[in-house]
N, C-alpha and C positions, 0 to 999 in steps of 0.2 A: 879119134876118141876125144871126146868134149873134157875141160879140162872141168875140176872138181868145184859146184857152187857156180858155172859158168854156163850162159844157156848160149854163149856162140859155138860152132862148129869151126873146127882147126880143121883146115885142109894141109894138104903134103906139096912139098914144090916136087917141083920136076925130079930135083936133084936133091935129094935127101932132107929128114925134118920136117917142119912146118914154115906154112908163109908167117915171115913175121908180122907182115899188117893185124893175122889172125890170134898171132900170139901177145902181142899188143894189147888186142881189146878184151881177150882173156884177163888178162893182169888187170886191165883197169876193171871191170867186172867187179874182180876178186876185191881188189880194194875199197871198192864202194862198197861191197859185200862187208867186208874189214868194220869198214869206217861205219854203218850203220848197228854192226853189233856192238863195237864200243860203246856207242853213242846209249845203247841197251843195257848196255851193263853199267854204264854211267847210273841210267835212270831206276837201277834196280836196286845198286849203290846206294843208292839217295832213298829210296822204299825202306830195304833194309835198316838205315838210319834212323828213321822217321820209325819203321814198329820199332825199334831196341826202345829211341826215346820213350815212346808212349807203352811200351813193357816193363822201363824202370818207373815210369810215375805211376802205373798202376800197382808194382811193387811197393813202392813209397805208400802209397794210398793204404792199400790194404796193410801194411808195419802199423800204419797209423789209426787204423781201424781196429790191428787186434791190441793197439797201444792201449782206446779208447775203451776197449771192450773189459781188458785186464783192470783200469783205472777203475772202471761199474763195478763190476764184479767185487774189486777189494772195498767199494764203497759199499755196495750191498752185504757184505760182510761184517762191513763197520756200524753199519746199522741194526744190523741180526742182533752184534755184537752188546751194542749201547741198549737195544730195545730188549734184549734180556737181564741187562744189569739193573736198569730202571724196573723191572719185573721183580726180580729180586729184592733191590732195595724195600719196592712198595710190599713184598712179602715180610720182609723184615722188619720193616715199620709198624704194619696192619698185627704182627706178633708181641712186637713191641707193647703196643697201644692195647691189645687183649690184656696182656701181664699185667699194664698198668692198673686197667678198669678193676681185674681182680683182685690187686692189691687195695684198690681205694674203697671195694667193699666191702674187703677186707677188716680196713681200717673202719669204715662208715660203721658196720657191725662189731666190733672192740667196742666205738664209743659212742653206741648205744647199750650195748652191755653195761659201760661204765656206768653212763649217766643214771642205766635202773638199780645198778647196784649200788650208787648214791645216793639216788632217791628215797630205797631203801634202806640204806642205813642215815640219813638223815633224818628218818619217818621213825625209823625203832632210837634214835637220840632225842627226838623230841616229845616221843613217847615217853620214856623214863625221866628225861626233866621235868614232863607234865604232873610226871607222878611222884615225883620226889621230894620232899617236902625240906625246903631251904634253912640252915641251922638256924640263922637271923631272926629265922617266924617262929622258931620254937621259941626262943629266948625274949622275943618282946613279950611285954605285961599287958594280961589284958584290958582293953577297958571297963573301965568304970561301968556296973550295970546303969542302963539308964532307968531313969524314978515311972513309974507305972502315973501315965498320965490317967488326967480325971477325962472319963468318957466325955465330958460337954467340951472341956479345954482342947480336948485332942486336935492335932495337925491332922492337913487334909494329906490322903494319901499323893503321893508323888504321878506328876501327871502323863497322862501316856504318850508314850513314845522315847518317853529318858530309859535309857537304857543304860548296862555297866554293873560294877565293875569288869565284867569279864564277858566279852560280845566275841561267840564265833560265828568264822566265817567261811563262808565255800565259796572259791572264788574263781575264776578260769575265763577262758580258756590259755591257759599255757604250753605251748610245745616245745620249752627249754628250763630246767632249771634255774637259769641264771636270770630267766625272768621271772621267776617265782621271787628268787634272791632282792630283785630290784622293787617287785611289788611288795614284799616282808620289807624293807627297804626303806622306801615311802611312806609306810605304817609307822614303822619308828622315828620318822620325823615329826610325824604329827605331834603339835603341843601337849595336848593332853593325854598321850598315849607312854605310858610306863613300863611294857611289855609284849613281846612278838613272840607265841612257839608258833612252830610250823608244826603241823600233827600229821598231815600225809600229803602225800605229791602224788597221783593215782589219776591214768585216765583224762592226764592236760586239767585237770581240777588240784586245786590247795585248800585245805583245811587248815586254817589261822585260827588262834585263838588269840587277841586282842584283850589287853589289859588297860583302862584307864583311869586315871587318877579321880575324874568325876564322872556321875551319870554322863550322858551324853544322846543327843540325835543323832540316830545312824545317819540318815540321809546328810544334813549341815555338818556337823561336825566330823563324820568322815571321808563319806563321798568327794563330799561337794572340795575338799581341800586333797582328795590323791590329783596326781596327773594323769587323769585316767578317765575316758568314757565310758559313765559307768552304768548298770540299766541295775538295780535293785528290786530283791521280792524276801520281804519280810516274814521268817516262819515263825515268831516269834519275839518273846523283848530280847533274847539273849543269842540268837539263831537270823544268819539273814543269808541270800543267795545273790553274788555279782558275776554277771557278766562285765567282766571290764577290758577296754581296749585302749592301747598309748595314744592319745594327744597328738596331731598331726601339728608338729611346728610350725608355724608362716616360715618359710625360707628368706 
């Protein structure tokens, strides 16, 4: 009977057993047989080794991967995050800035309201002073009749274009009161000029009535000395119409 893993054949001696010579090369057989599977399990050993390593680094890899993956993620969050607070704020703002607009037109129309209702009651004050007749002018005395001159002696009539005591005037275009204020203003600087009413403010137009001490040229003696570019059209000795516009200063 061959022995196990052994391809020699054991023969029987004469006398009981096997020849040793047979059983000899059995054993050696057996142990190269031995010695080759070690040398197998050695190298499978060493296989083994070799996938565990490369089974933990791809372990490693992929930690590291769902590391990177978690880190996107909270980042993509954080932007959802920031990109809907900046959404908000510009809501908040764009609310903001509506309130304000409606507040300021708010205010715009109050102080338009004021300015007509100043207007108007400036326009019915200067109405009634117009009309009011001052204690001062009851109480002076009046002049002396003058002597009925002789037709041949008589002075020549006064020559045209003198105008006064009392020159009104339309005058515009104004779009503030306070520029009316500065043009009535101006008026009463003038040398020869004794008195300013305002009579209406209507329409960016003023209605001035101008009081002067002496006749006077519209054109030279009032024009020509406001700070004002002024275009004039004469409806009469007592009546004139200005366009007037501010004097651009030299800088």
């Amino acid at each position: 009977m061959p022995a196990a893993g052994s391809h020699h054949v054991l023969r029987r001696a004469l006398i009981g057993g096997y020849r040793v010579a047979d059983v000899e090369v059995a054993l050696a057989e057996l142990r190269f047989a031995l010695a080759h599977l070690e040398l197998e399990l050695q190298a499978a050993a060493r296989a083994s080794s070799a996938s565990e390593q490369i089974l933990a680094q791809l372990r490693r890899e992929l930690a590291e991967a769902n590391e990177r993956a978690g880190a996107a993620d909270a980042a993509l969050n954080d932007a959802r995050r920031e990109r809907d607070e900046v959404a908000e704020s510009a809501r908040r703002s764009v609310a903001a800035a509506e309130e304000e607009a409606l507040a300021s037109r708010a205010r715009a129309a109050d102080a338009l309201r004021f300015r007509d209702e100043l207007s108007q009651t400036l326009s019915r004050l200067a109405e009634q002073l117009r009309t009011v007749v001052p204690p001062a002018a009851a109480e002076e005395p009046l002049p002396p009749a003058a002597p009925v001159a002789d037709p041949v002696s008589a002075s020549p009539p006064r020559p045209a274009g003198l105008v006064g005591p009392l020159v009104e005037l339309d005058a515009g275009p104004f779009h503030e009161l306070t520029e009316v204020m500065s043009f009535e203003r101006a008026l009463r600087e003038l040398p020869n000029v004794t008195d300013v009413y305002l009579r209406t403010f209507e329409d960016d137009r003023a209605r001035v009535e101008v009081t002067v001490g002496q006749p006077v040229r519209l054109v030279e003696d009032i024009v020509a000395r406001l700070p004002y570019s002024t275009d004039v059209t004469p409806s009469d000795d007592a009546h004139a119409t200005l366009d007037v516009q501010p004097l651009v200063r030299p800088a």
